[in-house]
N, CA, C and O atoms as a GROMACS GRO file, in nm:
protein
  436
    1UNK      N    1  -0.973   6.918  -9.792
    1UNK     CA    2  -1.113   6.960  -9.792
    1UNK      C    3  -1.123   7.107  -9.832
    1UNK      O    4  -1.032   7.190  -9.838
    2UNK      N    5  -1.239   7.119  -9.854
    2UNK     CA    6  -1.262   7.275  -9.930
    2UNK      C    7  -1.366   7.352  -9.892
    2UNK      O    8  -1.456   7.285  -9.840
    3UNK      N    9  -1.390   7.476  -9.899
    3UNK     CA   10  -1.552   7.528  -9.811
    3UNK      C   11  -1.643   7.523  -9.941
    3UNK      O   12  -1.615   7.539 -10.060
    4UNK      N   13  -1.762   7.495  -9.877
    4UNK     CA   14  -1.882   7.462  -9.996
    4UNK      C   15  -1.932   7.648  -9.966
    4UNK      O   16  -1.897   7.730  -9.881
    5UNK      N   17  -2.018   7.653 -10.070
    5UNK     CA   18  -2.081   7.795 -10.112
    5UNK      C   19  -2.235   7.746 -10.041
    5UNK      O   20  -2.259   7.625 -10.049
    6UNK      N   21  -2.303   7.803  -9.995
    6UNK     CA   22  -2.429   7.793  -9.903
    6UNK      C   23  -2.484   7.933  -9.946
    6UNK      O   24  -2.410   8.031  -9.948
    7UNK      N   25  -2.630   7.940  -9.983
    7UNK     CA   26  -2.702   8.060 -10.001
    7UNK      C   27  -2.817   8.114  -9.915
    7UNK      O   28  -2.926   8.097  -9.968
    8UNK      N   29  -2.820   8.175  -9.798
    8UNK     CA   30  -2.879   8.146  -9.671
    8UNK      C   31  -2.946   8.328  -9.680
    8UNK      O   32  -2.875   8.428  -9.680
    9UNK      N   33  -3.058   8.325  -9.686
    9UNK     CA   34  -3.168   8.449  -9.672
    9UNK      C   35  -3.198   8.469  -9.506
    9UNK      O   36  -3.218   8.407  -9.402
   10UNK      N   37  -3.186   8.584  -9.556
   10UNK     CA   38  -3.166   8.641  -9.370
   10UNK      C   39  -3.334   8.661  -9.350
   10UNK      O   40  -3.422   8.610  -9.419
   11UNK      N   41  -3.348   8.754  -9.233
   11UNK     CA   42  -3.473   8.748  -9.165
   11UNK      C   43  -3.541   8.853  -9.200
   11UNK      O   44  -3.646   8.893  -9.150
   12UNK      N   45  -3.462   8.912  -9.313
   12UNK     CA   46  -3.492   9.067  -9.352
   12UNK      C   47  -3.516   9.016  -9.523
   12UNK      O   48  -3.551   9.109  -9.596
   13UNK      N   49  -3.502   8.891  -9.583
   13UNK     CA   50  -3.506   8.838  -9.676
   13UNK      C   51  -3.431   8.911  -9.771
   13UNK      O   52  -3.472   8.948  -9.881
   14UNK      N   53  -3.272   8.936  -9.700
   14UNK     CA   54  -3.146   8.943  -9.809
   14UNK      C   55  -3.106   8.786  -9.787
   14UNK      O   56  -3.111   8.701  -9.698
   15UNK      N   57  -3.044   8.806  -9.977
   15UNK     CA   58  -2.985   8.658  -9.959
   15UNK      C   59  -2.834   8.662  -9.966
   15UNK      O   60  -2.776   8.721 -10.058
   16UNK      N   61  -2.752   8.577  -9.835
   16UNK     CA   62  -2.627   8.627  -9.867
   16UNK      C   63  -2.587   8.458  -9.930
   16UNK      O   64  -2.645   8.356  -9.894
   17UNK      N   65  -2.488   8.465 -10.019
   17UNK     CA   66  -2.367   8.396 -10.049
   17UNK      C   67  -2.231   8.401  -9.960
   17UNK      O   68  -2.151   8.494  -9.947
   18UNK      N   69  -2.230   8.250  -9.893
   18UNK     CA   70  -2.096   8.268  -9.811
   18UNK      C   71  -2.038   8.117  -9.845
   18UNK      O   72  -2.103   8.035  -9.911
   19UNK      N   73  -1.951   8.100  -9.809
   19UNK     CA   74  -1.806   7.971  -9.802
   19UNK      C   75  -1.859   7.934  -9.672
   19UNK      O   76  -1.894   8.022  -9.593
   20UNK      N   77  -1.868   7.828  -9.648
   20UNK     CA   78  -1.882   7.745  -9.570
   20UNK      C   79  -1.755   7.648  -9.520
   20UNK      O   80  -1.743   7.540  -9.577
   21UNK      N   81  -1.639   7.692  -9.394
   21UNK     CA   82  -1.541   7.540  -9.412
   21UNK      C   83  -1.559   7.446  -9.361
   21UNK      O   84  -1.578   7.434  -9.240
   22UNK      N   85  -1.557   7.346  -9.451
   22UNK     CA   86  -1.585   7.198  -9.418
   22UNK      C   87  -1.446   7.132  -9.328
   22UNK      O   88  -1.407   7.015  -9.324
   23UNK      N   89  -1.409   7.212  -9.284
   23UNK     CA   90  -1.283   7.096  -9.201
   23UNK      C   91  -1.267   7.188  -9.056
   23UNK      O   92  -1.159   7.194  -8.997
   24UNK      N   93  -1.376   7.252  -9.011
   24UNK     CA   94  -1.391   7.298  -8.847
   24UNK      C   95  -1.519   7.264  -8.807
   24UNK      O   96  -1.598   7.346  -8.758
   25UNK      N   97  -1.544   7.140  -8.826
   25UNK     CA   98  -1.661   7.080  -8.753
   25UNK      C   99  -1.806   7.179  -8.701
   25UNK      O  100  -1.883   7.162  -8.606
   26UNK      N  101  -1.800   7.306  -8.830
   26UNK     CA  102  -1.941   7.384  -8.804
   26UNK      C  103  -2.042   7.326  -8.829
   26UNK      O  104  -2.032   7.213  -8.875
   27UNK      N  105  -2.174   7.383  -8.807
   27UNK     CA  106  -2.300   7.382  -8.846
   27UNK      C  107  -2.361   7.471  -8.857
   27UNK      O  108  -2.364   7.561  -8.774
   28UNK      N  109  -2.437   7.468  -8.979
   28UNK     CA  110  -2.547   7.598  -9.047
   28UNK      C  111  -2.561   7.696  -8.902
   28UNK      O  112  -2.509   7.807  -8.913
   29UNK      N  113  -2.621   7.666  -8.778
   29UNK     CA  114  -2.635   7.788  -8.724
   29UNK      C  115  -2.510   7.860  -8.685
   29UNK      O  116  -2.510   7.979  -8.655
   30UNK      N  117  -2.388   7.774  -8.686
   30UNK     CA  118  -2.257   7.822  -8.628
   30UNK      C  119  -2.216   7.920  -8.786
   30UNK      O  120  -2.174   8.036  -8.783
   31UNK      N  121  -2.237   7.846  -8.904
   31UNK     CA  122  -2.194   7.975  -9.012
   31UNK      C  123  -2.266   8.119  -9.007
   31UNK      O  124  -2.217   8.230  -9.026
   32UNK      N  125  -2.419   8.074  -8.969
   32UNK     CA  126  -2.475   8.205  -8.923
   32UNK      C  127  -2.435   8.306  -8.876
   32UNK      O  128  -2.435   8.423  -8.915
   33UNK      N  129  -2.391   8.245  -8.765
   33UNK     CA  130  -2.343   8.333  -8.613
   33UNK      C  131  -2.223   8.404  -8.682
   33UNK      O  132  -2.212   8.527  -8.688
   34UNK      N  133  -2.124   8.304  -8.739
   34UNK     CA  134  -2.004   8.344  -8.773
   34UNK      C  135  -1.984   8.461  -8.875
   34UNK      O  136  -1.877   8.522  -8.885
   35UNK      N  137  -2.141   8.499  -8.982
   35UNK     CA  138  -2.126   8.570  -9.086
   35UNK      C  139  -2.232   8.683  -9.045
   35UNK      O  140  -2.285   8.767  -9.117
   36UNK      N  141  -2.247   8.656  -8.887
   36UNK     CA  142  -2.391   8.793  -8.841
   36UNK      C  143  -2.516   8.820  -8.958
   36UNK      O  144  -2.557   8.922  -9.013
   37UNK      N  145  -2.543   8.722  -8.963
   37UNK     CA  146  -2.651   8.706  -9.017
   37UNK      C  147  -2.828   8.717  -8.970
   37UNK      O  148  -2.941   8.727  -9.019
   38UNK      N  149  -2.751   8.707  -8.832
   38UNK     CA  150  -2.913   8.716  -8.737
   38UNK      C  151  -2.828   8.793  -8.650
   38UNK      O  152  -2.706   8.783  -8.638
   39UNK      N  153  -2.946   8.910  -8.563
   39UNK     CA  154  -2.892   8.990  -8.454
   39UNK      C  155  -2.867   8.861  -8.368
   39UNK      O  156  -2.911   8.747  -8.387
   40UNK      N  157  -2.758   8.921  -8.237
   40UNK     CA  158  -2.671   8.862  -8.179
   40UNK      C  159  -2.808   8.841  -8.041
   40UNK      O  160  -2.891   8.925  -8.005
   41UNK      N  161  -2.783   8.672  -7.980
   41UNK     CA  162  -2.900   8.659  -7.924
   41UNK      C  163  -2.990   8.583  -7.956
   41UNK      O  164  -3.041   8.503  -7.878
   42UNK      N  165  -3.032   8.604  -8.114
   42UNK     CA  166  -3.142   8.563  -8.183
   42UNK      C  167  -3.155   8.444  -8.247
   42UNK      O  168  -3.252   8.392  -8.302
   43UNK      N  169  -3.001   8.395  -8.228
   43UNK     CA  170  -2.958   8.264  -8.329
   43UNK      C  171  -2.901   8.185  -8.216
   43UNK      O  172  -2.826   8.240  -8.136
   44UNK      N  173  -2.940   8.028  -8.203
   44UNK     CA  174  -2.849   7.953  -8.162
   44UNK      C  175  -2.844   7.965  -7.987
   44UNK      O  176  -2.738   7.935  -7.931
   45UNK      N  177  -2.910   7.990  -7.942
   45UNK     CA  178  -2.986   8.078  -7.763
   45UNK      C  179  -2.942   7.927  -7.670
   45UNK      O  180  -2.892   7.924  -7.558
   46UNK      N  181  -2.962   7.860  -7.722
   46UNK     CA  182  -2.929   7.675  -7.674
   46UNK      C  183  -2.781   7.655  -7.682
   46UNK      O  184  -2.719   7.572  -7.616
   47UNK      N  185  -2.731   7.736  -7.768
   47UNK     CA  186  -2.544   7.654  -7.796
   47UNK      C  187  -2.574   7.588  -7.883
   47UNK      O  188  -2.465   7.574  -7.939
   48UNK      N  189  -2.700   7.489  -7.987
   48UNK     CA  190  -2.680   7.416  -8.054
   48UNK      C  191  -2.720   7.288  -8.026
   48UNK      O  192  -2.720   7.209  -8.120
   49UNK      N  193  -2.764   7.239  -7.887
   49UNK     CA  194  -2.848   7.147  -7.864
   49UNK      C  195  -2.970   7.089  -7.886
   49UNK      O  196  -2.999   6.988  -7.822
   50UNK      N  197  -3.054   7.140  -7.975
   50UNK     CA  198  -3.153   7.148  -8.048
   50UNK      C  199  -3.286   7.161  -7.938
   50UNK      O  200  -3.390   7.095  -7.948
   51UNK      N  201  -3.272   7.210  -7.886
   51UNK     CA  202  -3.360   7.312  -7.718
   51UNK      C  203  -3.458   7.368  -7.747
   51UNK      O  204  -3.576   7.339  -7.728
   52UNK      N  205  -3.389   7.486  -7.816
   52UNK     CA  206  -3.490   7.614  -7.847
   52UNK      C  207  -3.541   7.640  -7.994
   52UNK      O  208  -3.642   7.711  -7.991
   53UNK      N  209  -3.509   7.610  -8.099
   53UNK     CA  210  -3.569   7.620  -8.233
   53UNK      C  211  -3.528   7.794  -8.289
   53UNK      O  212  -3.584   7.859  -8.377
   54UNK      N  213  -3.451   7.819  -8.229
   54UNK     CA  214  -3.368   7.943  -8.283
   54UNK      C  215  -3.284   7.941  -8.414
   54UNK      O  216  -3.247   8.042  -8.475
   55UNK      N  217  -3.264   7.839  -8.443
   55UNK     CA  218  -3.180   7.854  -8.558
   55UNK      C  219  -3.266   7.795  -8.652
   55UNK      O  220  -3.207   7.779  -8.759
   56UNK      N  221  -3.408   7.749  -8.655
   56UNK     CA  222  -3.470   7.696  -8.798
   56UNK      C  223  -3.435   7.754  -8.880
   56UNK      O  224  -3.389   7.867  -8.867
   57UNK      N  225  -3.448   7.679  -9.013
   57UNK     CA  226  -3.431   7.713  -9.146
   57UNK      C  227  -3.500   7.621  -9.212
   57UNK      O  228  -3.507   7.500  -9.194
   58UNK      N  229  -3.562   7.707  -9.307
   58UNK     CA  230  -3.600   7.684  -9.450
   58UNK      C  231  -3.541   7.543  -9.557
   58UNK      O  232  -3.647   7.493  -9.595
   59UNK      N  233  -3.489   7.506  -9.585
   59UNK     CA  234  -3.466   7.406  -9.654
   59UNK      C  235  -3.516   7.464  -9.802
   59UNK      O  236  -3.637   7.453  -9.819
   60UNK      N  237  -3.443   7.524  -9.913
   60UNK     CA  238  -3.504   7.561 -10.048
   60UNK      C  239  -3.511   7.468 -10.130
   60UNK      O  240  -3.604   7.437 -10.204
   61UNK      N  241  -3.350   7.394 -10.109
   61UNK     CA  242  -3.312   7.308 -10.262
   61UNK      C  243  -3.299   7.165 -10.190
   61UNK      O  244  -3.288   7.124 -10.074
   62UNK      N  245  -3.306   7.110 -10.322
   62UNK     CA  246  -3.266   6.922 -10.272
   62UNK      C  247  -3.144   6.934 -10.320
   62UNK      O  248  -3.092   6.945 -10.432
   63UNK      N  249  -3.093   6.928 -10.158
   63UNK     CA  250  -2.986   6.895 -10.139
   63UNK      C  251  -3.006   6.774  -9.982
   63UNK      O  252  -3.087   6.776  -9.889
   64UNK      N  253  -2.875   6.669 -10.019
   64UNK     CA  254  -2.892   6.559  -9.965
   64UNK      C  255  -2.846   6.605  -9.791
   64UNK      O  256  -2.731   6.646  -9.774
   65UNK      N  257  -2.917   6.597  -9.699
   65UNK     CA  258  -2.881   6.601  -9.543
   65UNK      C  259  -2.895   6.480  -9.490
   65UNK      O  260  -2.929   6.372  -9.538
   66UNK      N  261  -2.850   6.531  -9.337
   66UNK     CA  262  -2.859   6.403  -9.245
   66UNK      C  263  -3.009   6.404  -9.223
   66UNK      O  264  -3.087   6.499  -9.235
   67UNK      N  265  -3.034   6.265  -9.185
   67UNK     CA  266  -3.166   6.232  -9.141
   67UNK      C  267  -3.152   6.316  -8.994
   67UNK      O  268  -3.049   6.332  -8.928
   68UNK      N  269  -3.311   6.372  -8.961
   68UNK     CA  270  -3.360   6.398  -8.858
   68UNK      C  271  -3.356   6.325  -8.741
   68UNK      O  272  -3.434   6.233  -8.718
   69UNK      N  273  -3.268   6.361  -8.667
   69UNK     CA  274  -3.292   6.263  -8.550
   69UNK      C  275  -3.401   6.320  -8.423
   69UNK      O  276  -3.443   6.434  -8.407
   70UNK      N  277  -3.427   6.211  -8.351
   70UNK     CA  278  -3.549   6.216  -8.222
   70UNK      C  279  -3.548   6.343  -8.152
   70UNK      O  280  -3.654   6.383  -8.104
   71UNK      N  281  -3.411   6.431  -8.135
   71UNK     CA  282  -3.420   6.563  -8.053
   71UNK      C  283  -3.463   6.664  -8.158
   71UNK      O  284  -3.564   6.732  -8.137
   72UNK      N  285  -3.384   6.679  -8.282
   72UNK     CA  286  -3.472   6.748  -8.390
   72UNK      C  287  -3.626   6.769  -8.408
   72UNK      O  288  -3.695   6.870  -8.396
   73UNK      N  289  -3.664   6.624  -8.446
   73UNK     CA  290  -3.837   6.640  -8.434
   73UNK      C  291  -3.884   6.650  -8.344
   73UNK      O  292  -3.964   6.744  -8.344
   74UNK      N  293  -3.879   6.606  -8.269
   74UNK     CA  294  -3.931   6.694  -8.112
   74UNK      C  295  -3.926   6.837  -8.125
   74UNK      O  296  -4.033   6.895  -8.140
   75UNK      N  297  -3.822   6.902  -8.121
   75UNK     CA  298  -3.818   7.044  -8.083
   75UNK      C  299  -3.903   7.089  -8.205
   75UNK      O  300  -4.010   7.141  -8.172
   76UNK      N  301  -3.883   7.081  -8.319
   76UNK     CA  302  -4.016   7.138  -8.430
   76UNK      C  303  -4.154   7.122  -8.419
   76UNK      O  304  -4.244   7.184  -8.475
   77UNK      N  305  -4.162   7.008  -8.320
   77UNK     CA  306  -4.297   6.974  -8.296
   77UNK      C  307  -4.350   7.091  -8.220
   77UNK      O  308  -4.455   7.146  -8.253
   78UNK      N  309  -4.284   7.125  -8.129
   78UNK     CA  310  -4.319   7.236  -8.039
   78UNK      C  311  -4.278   7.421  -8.049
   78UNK      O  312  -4.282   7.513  -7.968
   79UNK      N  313  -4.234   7.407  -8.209
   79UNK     CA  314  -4.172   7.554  -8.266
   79UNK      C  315  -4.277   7.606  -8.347
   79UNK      O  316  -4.361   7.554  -8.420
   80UNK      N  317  -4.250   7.714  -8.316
   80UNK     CA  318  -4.347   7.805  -8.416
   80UNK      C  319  -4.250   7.822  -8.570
   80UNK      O  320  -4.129   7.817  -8.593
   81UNK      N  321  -4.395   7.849  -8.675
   81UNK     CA  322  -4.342   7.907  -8.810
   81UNK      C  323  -4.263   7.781  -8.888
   81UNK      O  324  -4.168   7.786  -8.966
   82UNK      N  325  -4.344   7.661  -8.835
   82UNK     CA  326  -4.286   7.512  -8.858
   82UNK      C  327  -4.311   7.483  -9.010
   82UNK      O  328  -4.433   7.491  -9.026
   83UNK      N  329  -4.251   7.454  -9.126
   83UNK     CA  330  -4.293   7.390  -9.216
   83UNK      C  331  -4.247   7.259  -9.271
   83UNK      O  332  -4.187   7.187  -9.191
   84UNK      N  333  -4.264   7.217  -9.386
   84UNK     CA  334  -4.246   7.073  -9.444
   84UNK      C  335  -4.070   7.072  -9.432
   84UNK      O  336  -3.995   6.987  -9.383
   85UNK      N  337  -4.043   7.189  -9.491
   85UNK     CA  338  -3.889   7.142  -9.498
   85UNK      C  339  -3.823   7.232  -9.422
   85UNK      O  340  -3.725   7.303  -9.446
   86UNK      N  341  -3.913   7.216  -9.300
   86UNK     CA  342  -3.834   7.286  -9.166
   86UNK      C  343  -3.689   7.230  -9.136
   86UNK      O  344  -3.699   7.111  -9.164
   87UNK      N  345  -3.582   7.251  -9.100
   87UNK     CA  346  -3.441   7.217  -8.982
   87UNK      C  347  -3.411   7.319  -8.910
   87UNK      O  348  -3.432   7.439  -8.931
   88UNK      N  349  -3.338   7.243  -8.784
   88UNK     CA  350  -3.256   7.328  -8.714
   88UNK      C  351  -3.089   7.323  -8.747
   88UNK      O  352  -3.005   7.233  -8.745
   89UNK      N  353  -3.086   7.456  -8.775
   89UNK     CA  354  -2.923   7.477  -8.871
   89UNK      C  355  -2.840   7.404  -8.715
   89UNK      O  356  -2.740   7.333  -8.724
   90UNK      N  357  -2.888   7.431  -8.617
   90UNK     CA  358  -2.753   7.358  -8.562
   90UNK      C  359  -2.700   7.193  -8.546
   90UNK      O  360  -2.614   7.139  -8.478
   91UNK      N  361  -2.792   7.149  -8.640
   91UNK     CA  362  -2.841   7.004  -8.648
   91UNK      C  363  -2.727   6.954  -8.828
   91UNK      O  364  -2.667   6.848  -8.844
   92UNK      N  365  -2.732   7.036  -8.898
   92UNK     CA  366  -2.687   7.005  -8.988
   92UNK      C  367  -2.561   7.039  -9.031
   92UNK      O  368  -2.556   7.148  -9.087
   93UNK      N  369  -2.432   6.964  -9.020
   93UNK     CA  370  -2.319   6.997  -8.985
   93UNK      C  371  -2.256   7.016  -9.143
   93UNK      O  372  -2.285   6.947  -9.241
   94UNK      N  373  -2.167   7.124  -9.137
   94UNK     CA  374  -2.097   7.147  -9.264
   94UNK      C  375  -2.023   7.036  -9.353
   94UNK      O  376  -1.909   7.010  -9.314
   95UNK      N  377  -2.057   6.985  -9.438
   95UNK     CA  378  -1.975   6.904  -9.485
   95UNK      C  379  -1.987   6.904  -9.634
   95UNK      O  380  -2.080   6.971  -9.678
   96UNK      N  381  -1.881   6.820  -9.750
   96UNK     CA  382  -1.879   6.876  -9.850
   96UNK      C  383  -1.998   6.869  -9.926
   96UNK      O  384  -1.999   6.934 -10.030
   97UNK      N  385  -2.127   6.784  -9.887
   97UNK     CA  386  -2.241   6.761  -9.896
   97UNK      C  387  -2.334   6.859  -9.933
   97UNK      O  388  -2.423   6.861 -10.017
   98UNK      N  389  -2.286   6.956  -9.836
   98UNK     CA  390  -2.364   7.079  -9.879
   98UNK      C  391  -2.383   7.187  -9.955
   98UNK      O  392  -2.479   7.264  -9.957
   99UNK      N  393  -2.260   7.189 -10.032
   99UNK     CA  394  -2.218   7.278 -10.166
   99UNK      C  395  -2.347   7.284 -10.252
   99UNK      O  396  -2.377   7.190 -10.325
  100UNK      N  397  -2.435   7.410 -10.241
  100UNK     CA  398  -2.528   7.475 -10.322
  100UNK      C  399  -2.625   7.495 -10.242
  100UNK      O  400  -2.721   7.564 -10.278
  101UNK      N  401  -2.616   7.436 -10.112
  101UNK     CA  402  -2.753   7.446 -10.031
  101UNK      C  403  -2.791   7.556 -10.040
  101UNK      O  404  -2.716   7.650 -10.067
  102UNK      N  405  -2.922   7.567 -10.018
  102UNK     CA  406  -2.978   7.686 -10.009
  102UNK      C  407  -3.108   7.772  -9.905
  102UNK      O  408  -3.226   7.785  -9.938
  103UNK      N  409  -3.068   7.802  -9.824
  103UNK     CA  410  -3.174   7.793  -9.706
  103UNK      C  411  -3.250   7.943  -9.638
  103UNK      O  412  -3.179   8.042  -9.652
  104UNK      N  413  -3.352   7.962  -9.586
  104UNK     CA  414  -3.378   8.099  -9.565
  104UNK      C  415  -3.380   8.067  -9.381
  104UNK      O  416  -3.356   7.962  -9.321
  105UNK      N  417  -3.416   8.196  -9.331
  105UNK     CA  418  -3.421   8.178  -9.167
  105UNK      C  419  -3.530   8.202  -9.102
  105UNK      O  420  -3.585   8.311  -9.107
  106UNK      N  421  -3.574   8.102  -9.032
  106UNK     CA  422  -3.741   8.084  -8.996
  106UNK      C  423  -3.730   8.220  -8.925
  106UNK      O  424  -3.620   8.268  -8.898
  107UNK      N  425  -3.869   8.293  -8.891
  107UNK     CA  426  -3.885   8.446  -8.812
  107UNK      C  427  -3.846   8.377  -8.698
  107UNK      O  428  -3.880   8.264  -8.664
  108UNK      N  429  -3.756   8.468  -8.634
  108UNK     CA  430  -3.796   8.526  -8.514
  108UNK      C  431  -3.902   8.468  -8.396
  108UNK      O  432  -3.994   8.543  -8.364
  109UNK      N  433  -3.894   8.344  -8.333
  109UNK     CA  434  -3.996   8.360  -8.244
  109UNK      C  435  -4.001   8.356  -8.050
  109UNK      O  436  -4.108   8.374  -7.991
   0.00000   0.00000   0.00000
């Protein structure tokens, strides 16, 4: 396996380019965390249980993900700064699938 390239706009709307590895069972908010991309705190406040809506993201490009499951839509239902191609990065797990994604980071709420 190989790390996919992911293009993920911070909250300050820089866009960084990072490697993503697909063979340590991450997810978008865990590459976050891992490349300090959001102040420390601000990302991921749940561990990744899809709780708090800290790690939304943007969704730019069609690129193919997992379907939304029942704890996902729920928690967006009740998040601020919600849009059409809202996710929670800790919902969408690294895999080679994701090579080009491209995603920004919902504000702050």
């Amino acid at each position: 396996m190989a790390d996919v390239t992911i293009k993920i706009t911070d909250r300050d709307g820089v866009m960084h380019e990072v490697q993503a590895p697909t063979d340590m069972s991450m997810n978008i908010m865990e590459v976050v965390r891992a490349y300090e991309l959001a102040p420390e705190g601000t990302i991921g406040v749940c561990g990744g249980m899809a709780m708090c809506a800290s790690c939304q993201c943007y969704v730019l490009n069609d690129v193919e993900l997992p379907e939304m499951g029942p704890d996902e839509d729920a928690m967006l239902a009740e998040a601020f700064y919600v849009k059409p191609n809202s996710r929670l990065g800790c919902q969408i797990p690294v895999t080679e699938d994701l090579e080009g994604l491209e995603i920004e980071l919902a504000p702050e709420s």
